[in-house]
N, C-alpha and C positions, 0 to 999 in steps of 0.2 A: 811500380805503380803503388805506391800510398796516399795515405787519408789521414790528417791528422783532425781530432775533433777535440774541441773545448767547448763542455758546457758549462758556463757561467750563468752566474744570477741574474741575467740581466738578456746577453744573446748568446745560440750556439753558434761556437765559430767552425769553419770548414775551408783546410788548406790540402790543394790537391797538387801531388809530383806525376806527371805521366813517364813515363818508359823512354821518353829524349829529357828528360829534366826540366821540363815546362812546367811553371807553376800556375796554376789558377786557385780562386778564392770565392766563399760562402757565408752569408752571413743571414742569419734570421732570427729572432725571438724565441727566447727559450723558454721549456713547457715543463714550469716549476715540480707539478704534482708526477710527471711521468717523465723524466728527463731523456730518455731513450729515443721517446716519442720526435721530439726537435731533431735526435740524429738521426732517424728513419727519414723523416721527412725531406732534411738538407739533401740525405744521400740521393732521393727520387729524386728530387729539383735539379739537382747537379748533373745526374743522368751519367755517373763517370764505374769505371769498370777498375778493380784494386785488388792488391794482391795483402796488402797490409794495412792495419789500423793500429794510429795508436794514439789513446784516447786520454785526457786529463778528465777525471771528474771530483765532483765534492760530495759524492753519495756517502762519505764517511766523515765529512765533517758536519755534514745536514744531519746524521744520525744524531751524533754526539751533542749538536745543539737544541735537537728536539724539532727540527724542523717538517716540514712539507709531510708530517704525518710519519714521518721516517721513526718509528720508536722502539727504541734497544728491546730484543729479546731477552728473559729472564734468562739467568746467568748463574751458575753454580759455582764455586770455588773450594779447591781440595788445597790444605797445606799441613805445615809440619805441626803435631799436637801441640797446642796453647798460643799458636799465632794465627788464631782464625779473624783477629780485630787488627790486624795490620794495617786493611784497607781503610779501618776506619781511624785509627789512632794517630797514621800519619805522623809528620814531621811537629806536631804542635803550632805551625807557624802561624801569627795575627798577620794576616794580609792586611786590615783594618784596626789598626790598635784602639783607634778612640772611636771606634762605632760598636755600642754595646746588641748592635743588635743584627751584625754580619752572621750570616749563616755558610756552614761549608759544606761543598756539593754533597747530594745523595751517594753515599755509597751504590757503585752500581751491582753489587751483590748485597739480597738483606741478608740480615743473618742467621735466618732459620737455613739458609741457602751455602753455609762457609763450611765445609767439611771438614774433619782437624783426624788427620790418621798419624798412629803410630809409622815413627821412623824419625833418622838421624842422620844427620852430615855435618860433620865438624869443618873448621874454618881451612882446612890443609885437605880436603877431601876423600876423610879417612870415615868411611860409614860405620857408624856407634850403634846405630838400632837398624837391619835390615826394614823392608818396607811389609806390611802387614796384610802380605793381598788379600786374605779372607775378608779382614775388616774393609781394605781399599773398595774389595768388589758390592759389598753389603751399602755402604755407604753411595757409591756410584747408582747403582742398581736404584736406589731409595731417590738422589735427586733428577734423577732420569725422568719419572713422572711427572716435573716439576717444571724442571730447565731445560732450553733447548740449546744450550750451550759449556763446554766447563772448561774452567782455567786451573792448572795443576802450578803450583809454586810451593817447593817446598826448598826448606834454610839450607844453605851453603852448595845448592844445585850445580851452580855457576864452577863450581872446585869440581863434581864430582855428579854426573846427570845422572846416576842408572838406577839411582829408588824413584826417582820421575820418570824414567821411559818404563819402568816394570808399570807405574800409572797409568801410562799411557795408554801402554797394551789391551790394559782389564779397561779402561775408559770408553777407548774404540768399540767394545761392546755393544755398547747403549746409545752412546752418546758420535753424533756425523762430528760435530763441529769441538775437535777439541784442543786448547791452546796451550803449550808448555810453555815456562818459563827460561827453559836450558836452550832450546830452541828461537825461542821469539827474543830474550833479552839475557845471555849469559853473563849478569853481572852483578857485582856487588852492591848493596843497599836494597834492605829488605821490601821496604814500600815501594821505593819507586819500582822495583823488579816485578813485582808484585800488581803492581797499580797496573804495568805495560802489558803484559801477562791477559788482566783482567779486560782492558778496554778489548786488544786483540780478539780475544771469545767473544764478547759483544757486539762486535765490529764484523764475522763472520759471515754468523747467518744473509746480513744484510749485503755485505759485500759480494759473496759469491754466489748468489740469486741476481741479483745486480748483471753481475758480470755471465753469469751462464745464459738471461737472457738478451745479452747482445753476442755471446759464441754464438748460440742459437740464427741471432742474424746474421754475424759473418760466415756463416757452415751454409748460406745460401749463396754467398759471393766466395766461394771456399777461400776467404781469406783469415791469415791471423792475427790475434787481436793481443795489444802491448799495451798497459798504462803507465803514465808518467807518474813515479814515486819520488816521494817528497827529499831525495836525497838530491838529485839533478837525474837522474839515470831510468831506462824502461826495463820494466818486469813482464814476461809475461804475465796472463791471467788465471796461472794456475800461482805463479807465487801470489799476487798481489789478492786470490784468496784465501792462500795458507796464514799468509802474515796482513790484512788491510790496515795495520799499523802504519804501513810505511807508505800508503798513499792521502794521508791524510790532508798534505798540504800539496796534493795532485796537481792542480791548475796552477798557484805563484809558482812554482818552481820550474817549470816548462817558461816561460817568460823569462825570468834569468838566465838559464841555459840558452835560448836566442841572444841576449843580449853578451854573454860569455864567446859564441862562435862569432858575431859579427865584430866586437871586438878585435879578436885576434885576426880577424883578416881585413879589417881597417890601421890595424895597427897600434889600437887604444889600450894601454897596458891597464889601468885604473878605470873604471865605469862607475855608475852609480843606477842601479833596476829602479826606476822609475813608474811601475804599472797601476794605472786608472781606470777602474770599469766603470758599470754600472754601479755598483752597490759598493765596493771599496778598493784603497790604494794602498799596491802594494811596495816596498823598498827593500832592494837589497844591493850588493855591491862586490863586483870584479876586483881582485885585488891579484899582479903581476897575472894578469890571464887568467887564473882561478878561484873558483866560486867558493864563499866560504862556507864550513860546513858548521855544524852544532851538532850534539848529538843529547842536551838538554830542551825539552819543549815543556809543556799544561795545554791539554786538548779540554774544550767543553767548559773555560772559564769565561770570566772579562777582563776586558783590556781597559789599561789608565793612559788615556794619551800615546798609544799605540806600544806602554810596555806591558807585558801580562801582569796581572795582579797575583802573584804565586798564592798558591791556597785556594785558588779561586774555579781550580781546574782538576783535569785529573793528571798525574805525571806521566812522561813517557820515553822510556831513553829508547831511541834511534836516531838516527842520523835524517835530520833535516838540513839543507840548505836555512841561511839565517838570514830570514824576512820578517820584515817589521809590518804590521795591517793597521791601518787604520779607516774607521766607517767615514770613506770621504770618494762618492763616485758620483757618476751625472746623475742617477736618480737619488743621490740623498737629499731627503727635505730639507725646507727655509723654515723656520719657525720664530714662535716669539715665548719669550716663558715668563711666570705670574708676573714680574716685575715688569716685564716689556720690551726686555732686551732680545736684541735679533740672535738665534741661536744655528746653526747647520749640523743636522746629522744627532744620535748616528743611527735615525733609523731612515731606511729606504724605502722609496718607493717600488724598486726594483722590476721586473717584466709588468707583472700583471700586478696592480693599471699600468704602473710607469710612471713618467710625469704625465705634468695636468698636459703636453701640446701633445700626447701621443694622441690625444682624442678617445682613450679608453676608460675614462670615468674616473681618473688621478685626481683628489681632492685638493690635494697640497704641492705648491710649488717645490719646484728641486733645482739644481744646482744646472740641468740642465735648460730648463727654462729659462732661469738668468743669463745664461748664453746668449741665449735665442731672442730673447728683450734687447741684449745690447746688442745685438747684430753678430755676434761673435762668429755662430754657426746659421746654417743658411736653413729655409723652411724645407726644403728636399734633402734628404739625406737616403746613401746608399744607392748613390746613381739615379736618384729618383722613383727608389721603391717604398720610401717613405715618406710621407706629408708631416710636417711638425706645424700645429696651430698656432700663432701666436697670437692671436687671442684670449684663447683659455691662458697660456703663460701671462701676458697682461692683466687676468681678473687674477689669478691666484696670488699673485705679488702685489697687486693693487691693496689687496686684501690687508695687506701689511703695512701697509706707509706707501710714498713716491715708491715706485714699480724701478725707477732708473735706481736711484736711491738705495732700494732693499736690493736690489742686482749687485751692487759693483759693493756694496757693503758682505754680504755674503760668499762674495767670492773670493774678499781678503781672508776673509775666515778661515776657508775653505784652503788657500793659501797657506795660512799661517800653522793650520793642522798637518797638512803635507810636509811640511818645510821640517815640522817637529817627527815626523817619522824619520827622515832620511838625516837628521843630526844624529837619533837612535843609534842606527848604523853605520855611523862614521864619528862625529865628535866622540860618543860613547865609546867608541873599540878604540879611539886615537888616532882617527882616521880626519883631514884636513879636507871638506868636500869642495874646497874653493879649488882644489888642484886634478880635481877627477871632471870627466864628463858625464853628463848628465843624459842616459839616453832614457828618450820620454816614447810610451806605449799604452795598447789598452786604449777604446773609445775614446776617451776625456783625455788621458795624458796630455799630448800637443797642444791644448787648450789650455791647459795651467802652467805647461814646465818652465815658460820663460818668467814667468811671475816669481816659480818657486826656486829658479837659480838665480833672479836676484835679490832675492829673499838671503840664499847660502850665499853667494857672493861667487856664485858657479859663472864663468865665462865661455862655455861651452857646450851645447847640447847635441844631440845627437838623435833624430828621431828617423826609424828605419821604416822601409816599405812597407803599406799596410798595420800599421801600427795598431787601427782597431784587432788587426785578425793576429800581431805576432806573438802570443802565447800559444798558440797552436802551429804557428810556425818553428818556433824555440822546438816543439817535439820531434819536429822533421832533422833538428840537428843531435839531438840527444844520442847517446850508446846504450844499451842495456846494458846495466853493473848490474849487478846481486851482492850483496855482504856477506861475511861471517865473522866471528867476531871469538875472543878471547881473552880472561880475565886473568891479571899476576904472571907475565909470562915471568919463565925460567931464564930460557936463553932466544931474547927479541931476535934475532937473524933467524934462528932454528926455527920459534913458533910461526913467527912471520911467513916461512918458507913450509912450514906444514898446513895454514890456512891455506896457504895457496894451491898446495896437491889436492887439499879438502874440494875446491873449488872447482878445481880441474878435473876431478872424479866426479863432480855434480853435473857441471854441465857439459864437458866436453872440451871444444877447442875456447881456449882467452886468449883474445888480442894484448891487455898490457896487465898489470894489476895495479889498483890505487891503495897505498900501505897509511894507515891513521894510527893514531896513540892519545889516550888522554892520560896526560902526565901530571905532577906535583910535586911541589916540595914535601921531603917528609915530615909529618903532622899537618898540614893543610885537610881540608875537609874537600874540597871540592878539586876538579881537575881541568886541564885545558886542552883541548884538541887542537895535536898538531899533526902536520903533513911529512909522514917519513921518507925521505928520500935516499937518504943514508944515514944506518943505525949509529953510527959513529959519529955524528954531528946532531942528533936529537937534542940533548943539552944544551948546545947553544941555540939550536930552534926553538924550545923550547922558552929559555929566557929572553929572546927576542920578543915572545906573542907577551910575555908575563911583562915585561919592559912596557910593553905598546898596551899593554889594556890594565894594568894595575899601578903604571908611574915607578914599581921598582922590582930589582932581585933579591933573592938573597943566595950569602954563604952556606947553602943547606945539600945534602944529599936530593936526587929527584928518585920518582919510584913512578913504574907505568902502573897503571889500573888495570885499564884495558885496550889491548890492542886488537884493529881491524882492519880486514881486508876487502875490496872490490875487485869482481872481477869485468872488465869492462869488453865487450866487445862491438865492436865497430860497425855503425849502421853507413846507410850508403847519403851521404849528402847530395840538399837539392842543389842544383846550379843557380844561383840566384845574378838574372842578368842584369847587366849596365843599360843603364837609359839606351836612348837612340842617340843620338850628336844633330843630327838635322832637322827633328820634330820640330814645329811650328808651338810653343806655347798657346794657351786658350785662356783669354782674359776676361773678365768683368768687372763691376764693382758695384758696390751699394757701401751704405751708414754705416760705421762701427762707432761704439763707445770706446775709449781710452780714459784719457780726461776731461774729453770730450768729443762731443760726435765729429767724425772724419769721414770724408769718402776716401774709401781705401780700392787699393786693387784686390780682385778675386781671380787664386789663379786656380786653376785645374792640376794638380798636380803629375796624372797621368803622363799631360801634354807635355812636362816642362824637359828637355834635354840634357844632355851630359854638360856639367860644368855650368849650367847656368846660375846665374845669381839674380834674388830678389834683396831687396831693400825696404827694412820697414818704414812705417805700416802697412802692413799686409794680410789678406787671409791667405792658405792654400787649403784646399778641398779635395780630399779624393775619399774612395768607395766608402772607406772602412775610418773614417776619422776626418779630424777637421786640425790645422797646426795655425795659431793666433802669432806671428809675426809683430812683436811691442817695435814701437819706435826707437831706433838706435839700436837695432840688430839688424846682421843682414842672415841670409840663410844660401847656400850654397847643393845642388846636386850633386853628389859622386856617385861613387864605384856602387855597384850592387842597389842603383835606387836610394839609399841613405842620403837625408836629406842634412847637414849643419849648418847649425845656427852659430854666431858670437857675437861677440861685441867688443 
């Protein structure tokens, strides 16, 4: 008996397994300023009885952006004498070379706040200066008044922890919330280690208040509670407080991992994450069955066209799955800018108003209104626990020009932005999207995907059951991994095999382990993560990703950086059943815009049975989403409810 719950920007989602493998589904409006609040509520409504939660949230990317009131606690940092300006000196890099008037983010420690104690760690992890705990403790003691948080980073940690854990020690004194470096990120490069280090203690206090008062709630359903971390994999929520690093990108990555399990039991070697909320669209992409990973990010900056603007954020090396966002969901607004021209996005409208049809006082039309104008999606949505006005969506575009006109004009747009995320991750890596399928999820998905795979020149879509709710279904397939991690190994089999005892002594029983390396040519600056499957064949793995994402190799020695481990253990998967074969289809039809207005069929998608096939133009409607069938596609039911489209 589990729960899986996504709060997004826009609805909280709610996917329920019972004790035979029956799944049922929740869906409601989510409650920006108390996000907890939405998943109390689904839970009452549901009225369902569980033994496990496991939850996607963005309580630490909301922080980091400054959102819903969410605002970083002051923050201390201890490092090695004379690199207390680390965080702020940074890599020098011009995100904006010809804008004289770019500014780069606040340091999220000032510097009355950066601690600088005697000690030493050379580059071989031979300690030159032991660590100074009188002064260590004098200093702590002193920003303890101050901060309610501290970040310990001190030079060459990563070789050699134990002038950081004697820190630690004396830290723990004063200070609940405290974050090392040897622990949170043991790796080379002094900012970014540093930088990751910092956000982590920041990221803390808020994370595990967060999370303690929803234990508080499951200690009443005595169930326990798992969140989805931005690598693909569940933590409990004691790690996912010790490190809130790693849930940062919580909710995209539950959606890919759905689309990773439904793949492999459809048979799809290559995919492409397709997800459309409310507020924005995510992309990323299955390659031979496996999600790929990154362990370079920038939390807390801006995006240009769905790539980060480096400089513009703060660093942070972990292991994220590799999605692309861009501000492109049903509530992004339609606008016009001083010149005149029709602009989309990127700011949303998001829950609260929403758009102008939710009838909640939305000023400005949005992407989902235009739907709703051109007939796309129908005025009752969610079984009919929602009214959409179309009305109010006809003044707010009227406002703009022809309402038909500003509709199908913004929805190229809209189009065209999406189209540019998902090249991101595929032309950019070397990746051909013409030859993947395209599986489309998230509220809006289904409404755009057939636009945006002829756009790529994609022949194939794939949109699974409940598509509004499957980012929270994605959690119901997910394993718990946990990481550890290791810099310059000696002998890769040996270290590789001593992570994994490390891991084995933490948690207990692992079902497999997932082995990483980010490797390089020697002299290169940067490095490339790959997938170790066998230590004696890295090298050519290695120039394989180097081949496919740079155009060449070289005749050069390679050298690992850093090598890491997951230990993955195995949750229990839902049953997800097959249609019925003799259901009875449930038909309608009313006006759609295309190229022009049509009466189309509307089906029910609930009703429709195993194997059957629609023919576009078409709508199909069910709870959790709406799928716009273009003319000269057909769409086909299979296995598991999965609905494809070709043409």
């Amino acid at each position: 008996m589990r729960l899986a719950v996504d709060i997004g920007g826009t609805f909280t989602d709610l996917v329920y397994v019972d004790e035979d493998g029956n799944v049922s589904f929740y869906k409601l409006s989510s409650t920006p300023k108390a996000p907890e609040e939405g998943l109390l509520q689904g839970i009452k409504e549901m009225g369902v009885r569980f033994k496990e939660v496991v939850h996607a949230t963005t309580v630490a990317t909301n922080a980091l952006l400054g959102q819903l009131n969410l605002e970083l606690p002051p923050v201390a940092l201890m490092t090695t004498k004379g690199f207390k300006d680390v965080i702020e000196i940074g890599r020098q890099n011009r995100p904006e070379l010809y804008n004289p008037y770019f500014e780069r983010p606040k340091p999220l420690v000032p510097r009355e706040l950066r601690l600088e104690v005697e000690e030493r760690v050379n580059a071989e992890g031979r300690i030159l200066v032991p660590l100074n705990e009188k002064e260590a403790e004098e200093l702590v003691k002193e920003a303890s008044r101050v901060a309610v948080a501290l970040a310990i980073s001190f030079l060459h940690s990563y070789a050699n922890p134990e002038n950081e854990v004697k820190a630690k020690k004396i830290a723990e004194k004063y200070f609940r919330h405290v974050s090392v470096s040897s622990e949170v990120a043991p790796e080379p490069r002094e900012y970014e280690r540093t930088s990751t280090t910092v956000v982590n203690a920041a990221l803390m206090p808020i994370v595990s208040r967060y999370l303690n008062a929803l234990e508080g709630v499951m200690a009443k359903y005595n169930a326990k509670l798992y969140v989805m971390a931005s690598s693909g994999g569940l933590v409990d929520s004691s790690e996912a407080s010790k490190r809130p690093i790693q849930i940062i990108e919580s909710g995209p990555a539950a959606g890919l991992v759905g689309v990773q399990a439904f793949s492999r039991e459809l048979g799809i070697g290559n995919a492409i994450s397709f997800d459309m909320g409310g507020t924005t669209a995510k992309a990323g992409t299955v390659i031979n069955g496996e999600v790929n990973v990154t362990t370079e990010y920038e939390v807390g900056g801006r995006t240009h066209y769905g790539r980060i603007v480096k400089g513009s954020g703060y660093p942070v090396r972990f292991p994220f799955v590799d999605l692309v966002e861009v501000s492109a969901g049903g509530g992004t607004i339609i606008w016009r800018d001083e010149a005149g021209a029709l602009r989309v996005g990127p700011t949303s409208a998001g829950a609260d108003p929403g758009p102008m049809s939710y009838g909640k006082g939305g000023k400005s039309p949005t992407l989902t209104d235009a739907n709703l104008v051109l007939g796309r999606i129908g005025e009752r949505l969610l079984s009919g626990q929602m009214t959409l006005r179309k009305d109010l969506a006809l003044r707010g575009l009227s406002a703009l020009g022809d309402p038909e006109e500003v509709a199908l004009n913004a929805l190229r747009l809209a189009v065209l932005e999406m189209a540019r995320a998902i090249r991101l991750v595929t032309v950019e890596r070397g990746i051909d999207p013409s030859t993947m399928t395209l599986f489309a999820f998230g509220g809006a998905g289904p409404q755009f995907a057939l636009e945006i795979a002829e756009e790529l020149g994609i022949r194939q879509v794939l949109v699974p059951p409940q598509p509004g709710l499957f980012s929270a279904m994605g959690m119901l397939f997910a394993d718990e991994k946990f990481e550890i991690r290791k810099s310059f190994p000696n002998d890769l089999e040996r270290d590789f095999q001593e992570l994994e005892r490390e891991l084995v002594k933490r948690l207990g029983e692992v079902d497999y382990f997932l082995r990483y390396a980010d490797v390089r040519y020697e002299g290169q600056g940067w490095e490339l993560t790959v997938q170790v499957n066998d230590v004696n064949k890295l090298r050519e793995e290695f120039e394989k990703k180097h081949e496919v994402t740079y155009g060449f190799k070289l005749d050069r020695p390679i050298e690992v950086v850093t090598i890491r481990v997951f230990a993955v253990r195995r949750t229990k998967r839902p049953r997800m059943p097959d249609p019925p074969i003799n259901s009875k289809p449930s038909v309608s039809s009313r006006k759609v815009m295309f190229d022009s207005w049509q009466e189309v069929p509307v089906y029910v998608r609930e009703t429709l049975p195993m194997g059957f096939e629609i023919e576009g133009p078409a709508v199909i409607e069910e709870y959790s989403s709406t799928t716009i069938l273009k003319p000269g596609w057909r769409a086909r039911v299979e296995k598991m409810g999965a609905m494809r489209c070709w043409r």
